[in-house]
C-alpha positions as CSV (number, residue, x, y, z in Angstrom):
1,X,9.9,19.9,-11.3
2,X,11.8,18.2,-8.2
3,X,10.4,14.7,-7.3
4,X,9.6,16.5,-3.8
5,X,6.9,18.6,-5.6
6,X,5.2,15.2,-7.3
7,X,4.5,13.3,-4.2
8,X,1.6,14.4,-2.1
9,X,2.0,15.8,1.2
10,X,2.0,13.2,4.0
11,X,1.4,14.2,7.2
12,X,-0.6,12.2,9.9
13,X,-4.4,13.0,10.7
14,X,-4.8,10.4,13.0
15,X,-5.4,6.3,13.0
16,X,-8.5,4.2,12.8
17,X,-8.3,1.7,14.8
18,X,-10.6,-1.4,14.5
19,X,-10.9,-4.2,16.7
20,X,-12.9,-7.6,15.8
21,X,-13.0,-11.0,17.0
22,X,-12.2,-13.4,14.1
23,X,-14.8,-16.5,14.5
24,X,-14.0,-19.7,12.7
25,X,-17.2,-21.3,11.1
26,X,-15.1,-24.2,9.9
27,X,-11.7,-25.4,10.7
28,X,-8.9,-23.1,9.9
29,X,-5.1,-24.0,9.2
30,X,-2.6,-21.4,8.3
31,X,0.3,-23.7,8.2
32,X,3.6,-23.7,10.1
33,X,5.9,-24.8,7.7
34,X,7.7,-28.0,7.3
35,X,10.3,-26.9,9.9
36,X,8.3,-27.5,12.7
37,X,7.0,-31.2,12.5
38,X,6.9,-33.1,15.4
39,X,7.1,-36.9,15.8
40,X,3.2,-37.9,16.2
41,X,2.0,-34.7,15.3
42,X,-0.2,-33.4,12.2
43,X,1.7,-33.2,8.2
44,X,1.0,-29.5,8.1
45,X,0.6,-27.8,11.6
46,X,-0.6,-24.7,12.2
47,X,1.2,-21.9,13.2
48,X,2.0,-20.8,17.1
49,X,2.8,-18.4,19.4
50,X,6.0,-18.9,21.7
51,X,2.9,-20.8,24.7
52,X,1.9,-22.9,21.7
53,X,-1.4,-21.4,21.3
54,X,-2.4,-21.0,17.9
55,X,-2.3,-17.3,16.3
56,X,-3.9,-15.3,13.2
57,X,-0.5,-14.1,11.3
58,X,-1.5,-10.5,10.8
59,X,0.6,-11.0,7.4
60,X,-2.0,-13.8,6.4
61,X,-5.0,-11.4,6.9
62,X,-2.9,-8.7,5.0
63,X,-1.7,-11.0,2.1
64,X,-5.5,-12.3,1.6
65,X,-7.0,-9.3,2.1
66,X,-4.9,-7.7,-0.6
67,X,-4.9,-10.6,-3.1
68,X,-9.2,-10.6,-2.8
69,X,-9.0,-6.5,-3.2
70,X,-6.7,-6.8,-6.1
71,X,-9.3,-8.8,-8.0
72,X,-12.2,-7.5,-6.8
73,X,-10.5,-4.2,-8.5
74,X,-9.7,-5.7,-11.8
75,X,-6.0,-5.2,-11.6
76,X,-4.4,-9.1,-11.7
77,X,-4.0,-8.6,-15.8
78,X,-0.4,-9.1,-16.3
79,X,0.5,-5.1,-17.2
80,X,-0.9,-4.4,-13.7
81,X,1.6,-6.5,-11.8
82,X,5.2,-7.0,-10.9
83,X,6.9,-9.5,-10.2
84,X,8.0,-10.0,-6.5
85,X,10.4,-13.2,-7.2
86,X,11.1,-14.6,-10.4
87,X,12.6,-17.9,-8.6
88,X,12.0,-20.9,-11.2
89,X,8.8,-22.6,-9.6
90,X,8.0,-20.1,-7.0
91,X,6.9,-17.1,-8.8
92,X,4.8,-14.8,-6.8
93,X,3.3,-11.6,-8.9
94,X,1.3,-8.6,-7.1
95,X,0.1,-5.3,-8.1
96,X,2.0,-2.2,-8.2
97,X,2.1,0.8,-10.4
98,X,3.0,4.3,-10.4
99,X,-0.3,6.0,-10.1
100,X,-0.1,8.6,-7.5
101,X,-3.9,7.6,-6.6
102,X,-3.8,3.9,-6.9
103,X,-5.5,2.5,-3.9
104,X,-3.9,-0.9,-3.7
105,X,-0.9,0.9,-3.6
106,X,-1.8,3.6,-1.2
107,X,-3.4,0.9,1.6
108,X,-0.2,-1.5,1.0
109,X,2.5,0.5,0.0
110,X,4.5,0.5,-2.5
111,X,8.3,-1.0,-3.2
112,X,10.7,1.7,-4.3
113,X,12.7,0.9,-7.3
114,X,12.7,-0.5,-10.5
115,X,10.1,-3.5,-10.7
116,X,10.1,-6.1,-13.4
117,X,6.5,-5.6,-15.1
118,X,4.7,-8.8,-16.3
119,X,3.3,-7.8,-19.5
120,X,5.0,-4.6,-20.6
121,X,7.2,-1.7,-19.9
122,X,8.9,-1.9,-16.0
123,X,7.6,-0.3,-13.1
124,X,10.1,2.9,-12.4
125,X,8.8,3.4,-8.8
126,X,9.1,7.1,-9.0
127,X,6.3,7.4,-6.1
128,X,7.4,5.7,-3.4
129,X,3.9,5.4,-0.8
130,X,4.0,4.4,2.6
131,X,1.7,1.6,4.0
132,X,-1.6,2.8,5.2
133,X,-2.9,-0.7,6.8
134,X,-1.3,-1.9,9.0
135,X,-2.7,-5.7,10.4
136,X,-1.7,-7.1,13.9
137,X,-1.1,-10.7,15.1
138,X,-4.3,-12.0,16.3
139,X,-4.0,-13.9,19.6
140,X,-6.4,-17.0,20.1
141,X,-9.2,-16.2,22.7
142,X,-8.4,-19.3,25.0
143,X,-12.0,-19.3,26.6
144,X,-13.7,-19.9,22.8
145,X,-12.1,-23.5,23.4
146,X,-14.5,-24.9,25.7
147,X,-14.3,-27.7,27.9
148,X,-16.9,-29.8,25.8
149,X,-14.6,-28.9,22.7
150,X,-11.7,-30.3,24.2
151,X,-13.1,-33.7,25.0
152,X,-13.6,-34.0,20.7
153,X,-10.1,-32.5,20.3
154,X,-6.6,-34.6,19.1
155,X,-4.8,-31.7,20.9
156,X,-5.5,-29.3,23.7
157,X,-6.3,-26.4,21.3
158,X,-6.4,-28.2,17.8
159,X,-7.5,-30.9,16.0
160,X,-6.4,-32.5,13.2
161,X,-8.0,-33.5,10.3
162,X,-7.0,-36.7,8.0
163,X,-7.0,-36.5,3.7
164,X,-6.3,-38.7,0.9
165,X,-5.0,-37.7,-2.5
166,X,-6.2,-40.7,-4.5
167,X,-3.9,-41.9,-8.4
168,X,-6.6,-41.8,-10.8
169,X,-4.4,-44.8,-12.1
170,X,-3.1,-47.3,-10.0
171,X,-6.3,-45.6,-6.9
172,X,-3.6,-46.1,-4.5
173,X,-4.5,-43.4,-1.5
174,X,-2.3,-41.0,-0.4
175,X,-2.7,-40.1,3.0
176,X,-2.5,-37.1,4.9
177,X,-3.2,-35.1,8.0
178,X,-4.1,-31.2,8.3
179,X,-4.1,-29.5,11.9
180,X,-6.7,-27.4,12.4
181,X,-8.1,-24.7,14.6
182,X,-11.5,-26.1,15.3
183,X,-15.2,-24.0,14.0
184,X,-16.1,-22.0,17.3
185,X,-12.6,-20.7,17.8
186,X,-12.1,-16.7,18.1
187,X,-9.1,-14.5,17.2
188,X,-8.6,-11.1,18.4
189,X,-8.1,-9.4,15.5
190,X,-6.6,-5.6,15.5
191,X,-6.3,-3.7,12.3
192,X,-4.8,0.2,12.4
193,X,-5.7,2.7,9.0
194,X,-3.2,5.7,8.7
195,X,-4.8,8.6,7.2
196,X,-2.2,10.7,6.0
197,X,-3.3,12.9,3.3
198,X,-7.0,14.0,1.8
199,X,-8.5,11.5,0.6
200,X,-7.6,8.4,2.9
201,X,-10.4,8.3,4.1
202,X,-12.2,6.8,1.0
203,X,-9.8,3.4,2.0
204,X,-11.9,2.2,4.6
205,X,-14.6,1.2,2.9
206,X,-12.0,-0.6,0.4
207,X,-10.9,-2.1,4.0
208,X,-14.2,-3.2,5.0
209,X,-15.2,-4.5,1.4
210,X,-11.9,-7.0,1.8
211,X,-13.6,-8.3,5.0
212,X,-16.6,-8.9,3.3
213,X,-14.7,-10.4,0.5
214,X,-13.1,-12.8,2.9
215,X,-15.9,-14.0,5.0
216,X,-17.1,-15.8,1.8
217,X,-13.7,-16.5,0.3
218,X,-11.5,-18.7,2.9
219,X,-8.3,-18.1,5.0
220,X,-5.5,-19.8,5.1
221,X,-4.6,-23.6,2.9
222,X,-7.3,-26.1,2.5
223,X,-9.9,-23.4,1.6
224,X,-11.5,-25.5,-1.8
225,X,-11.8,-28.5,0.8
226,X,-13.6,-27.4,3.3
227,X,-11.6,-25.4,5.9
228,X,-11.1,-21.3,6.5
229,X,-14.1,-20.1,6.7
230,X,-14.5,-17.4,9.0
231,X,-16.7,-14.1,10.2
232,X,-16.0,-11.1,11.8
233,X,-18.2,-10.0,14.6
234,X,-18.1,-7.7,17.8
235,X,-16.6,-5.1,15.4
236,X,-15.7,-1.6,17.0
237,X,-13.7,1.5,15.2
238,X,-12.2,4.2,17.6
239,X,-10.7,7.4,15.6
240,X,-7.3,8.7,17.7
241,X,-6.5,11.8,16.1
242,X,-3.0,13.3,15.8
243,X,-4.0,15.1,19.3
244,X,-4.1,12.4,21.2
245,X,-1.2,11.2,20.5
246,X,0.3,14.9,20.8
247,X,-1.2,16.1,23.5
248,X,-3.7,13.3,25.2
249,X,-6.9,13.7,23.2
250,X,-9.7,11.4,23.9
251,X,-10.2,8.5,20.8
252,X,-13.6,9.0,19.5
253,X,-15.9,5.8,19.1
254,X,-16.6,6.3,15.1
255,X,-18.4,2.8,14.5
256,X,-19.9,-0.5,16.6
257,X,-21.3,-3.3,14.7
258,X,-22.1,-6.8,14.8
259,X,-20.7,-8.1,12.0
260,X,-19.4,-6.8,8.4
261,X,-22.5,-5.7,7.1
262,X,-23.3,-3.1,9.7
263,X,-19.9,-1.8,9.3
264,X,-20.5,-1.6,6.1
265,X,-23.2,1.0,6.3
266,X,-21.6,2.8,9.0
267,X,-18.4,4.0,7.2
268,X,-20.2,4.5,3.4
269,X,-22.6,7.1,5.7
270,X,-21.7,10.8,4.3
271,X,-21.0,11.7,7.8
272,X,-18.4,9.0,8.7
273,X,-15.4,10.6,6.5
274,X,-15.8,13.9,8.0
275,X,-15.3,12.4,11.9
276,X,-11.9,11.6,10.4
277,X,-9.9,14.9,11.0
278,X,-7.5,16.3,13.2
C-alpha cells in the first residue's frame, strides 16, 4: 500500500473562527527575555509590540493551551512523548505519536521524521498532519487601561511588581522585580480551527475545554505566585465555509457567549457539528 493511500484525505471545509477578549483577573507577565532590559526598568519585562504596547504571543496561548490538553488527556507518560531538544539543561519533551486519530496531534500538527521517543521505541513519523489551530497575536485593548489605572501604574501600560527569594541559611533576601500587565487589562484574542477532513469537528470542544483549562490554570511565568490569571469573555464563533473564500459566501454566526461556559454548551449541542460543512 503507498503511504498516499494511509493518510486521510485533507481537503478544506471551511474555518472557525473565534474571537474573545482575553481579561486579566491578576497581573500577567509573559516575559521578554533577558535581551531586552533597560537601565531602570523591571528584571523580567514583558513582552511588546514594535509601539511598546504589551501583546498576548499567540505562541504562549498555543504552547499552554497544548501543555494543559496534553495532561488533561493523559498522554505526558514518557512513551507518549518525544523529545523536542535534548540540550543538557534545557530539555523540553511534548507529545507526538503516529496515530492517524490522535487529537493532540491533529489540532497541533505533527513533526515529520524520525523523533527520539522518551520511554521506548522512536517515533517514525510516517503520518505527517498538518496544524489545525492556528492562534493569533493578541493586541492590548489600549482603552482597558484607564486613566484612574494609570495614576497606580510604574509605567504608562504596566506595572511592576517587586519579589524576594529568601536563603533558608544565611535569610539574606534576594530581590527582584516582575513587570506586569495590570488585573483589568484586555487582549484581543483571535483563534482560527481548520476543518479539513470528517471528524474535525469533534476538536472544538477539545479547543474550548483548553480555555476552560486555562482560566483556572495561569498564563504566562509567575503563575504559583500570584500572577496569570485570566478569563475569556465576549466570545463569538463565525463558520466561513470553503465558499466564501471561493466564491464570496456569507460567514455564518455559529456561537456568542459570555464567557467559557456558554461556549461550552453551544458547541457540545448535537446541532453545532453539522453547521460545520461546505
Amino acid at each position: 500500500m503507498s503511504s498516499s493511500s494511509q493518510v486521510p484525505e485533507i481537503r478544506l471545509a471551511g474555518k472557525l473562527v473565534i474571537d474573545a477578549s482575553l481579561v486579566c483577573l491578576t497581573g500577567l507577565h509573559i516575559g521578554a527575555g533577558k535581551g531586552s532590559l533597560e537601565i531602570g526598568g523591571a528584571d523580567n519585562p514583558v513582552v511588546k509590540d514594535a509601539f511598546g504596547r504589551p501583546i498576548v504571543p499567540g505562541s504562549s496561548l498555543r504552547g499552554r493551551l497544548r501543555s494543559l490538553l496534553e495532561h488533561a488527556l493523559g498522554l505526558t507518560a514518557p512513551d507518549e512523548m518525544v523529545y523536542l531538544s535534548r540540550r543538557r539543561g534545557q530539555e523540553v519533551r511534548i507529545h507526538q505519536s503516529d496515530r492517524n486519530d490522535d487529537p493532540i496531534c491533529l489540532l497541533f500538527g505533527r513533526n515529520p521524521g524520525r523523533m527520539e521517543r522518551v520511554k521506548g521505541d522512536a517515533v517514525e513519523g510516517r503520518h505527517i498532519t498538518p496544524a489545525r489551530l492556528a492562534i493569533y497575536d493578541a493586541p492590548l485593548e489600549v482603552e482597558s487601561i484607564t486613566a484612574q489605572m494609570r495614576e497606580q501604574l510604574d509605567d504608562e501600560l504596566t506595572e511592576v511588581k517587586s519579589e524576594n527569594a529568601i536563603d533558608r541559611i544565611t535569610a539574606q533576601a534576594n530581590p527582584r522585580t516582575l513587570e506586569r500587565v495590570p488585573a483589568g487589562a484586555r487582549f484581543k484574542v483571535r483563534i482560527v480551527i481548520d476543518i479539513l477532513q470528517d471528524g474535525d469537528q469533534k476538536l472544538v470542544p477539545l479547543v474550548v475545554q483548553g480555555l476552560r483549562l486555562m482560566e483556572d490554570a495561569a498564563l504566562g511565568g509567575g503563575g504559583s505566585r500570584g500572577s496569570g490569571r485570566v478569563e475569556f469573555q465576549n466570545i463569538r464563533a463565525v463558520w466561513r465555509s470553503r465558499r466564501y473564500y471561493a466564491d464570496g459566501a456569507q460567514e455564518e454566526e455559529v456561537a456568542k457567549a459570555a464567557n467559557t461556559e456558554a461556549l461550552q454548551q453551544a458547541v457540545l449541542a448535537d446541532e453545532f457539528a453539522l453547521r460545520l460543512s461546505e
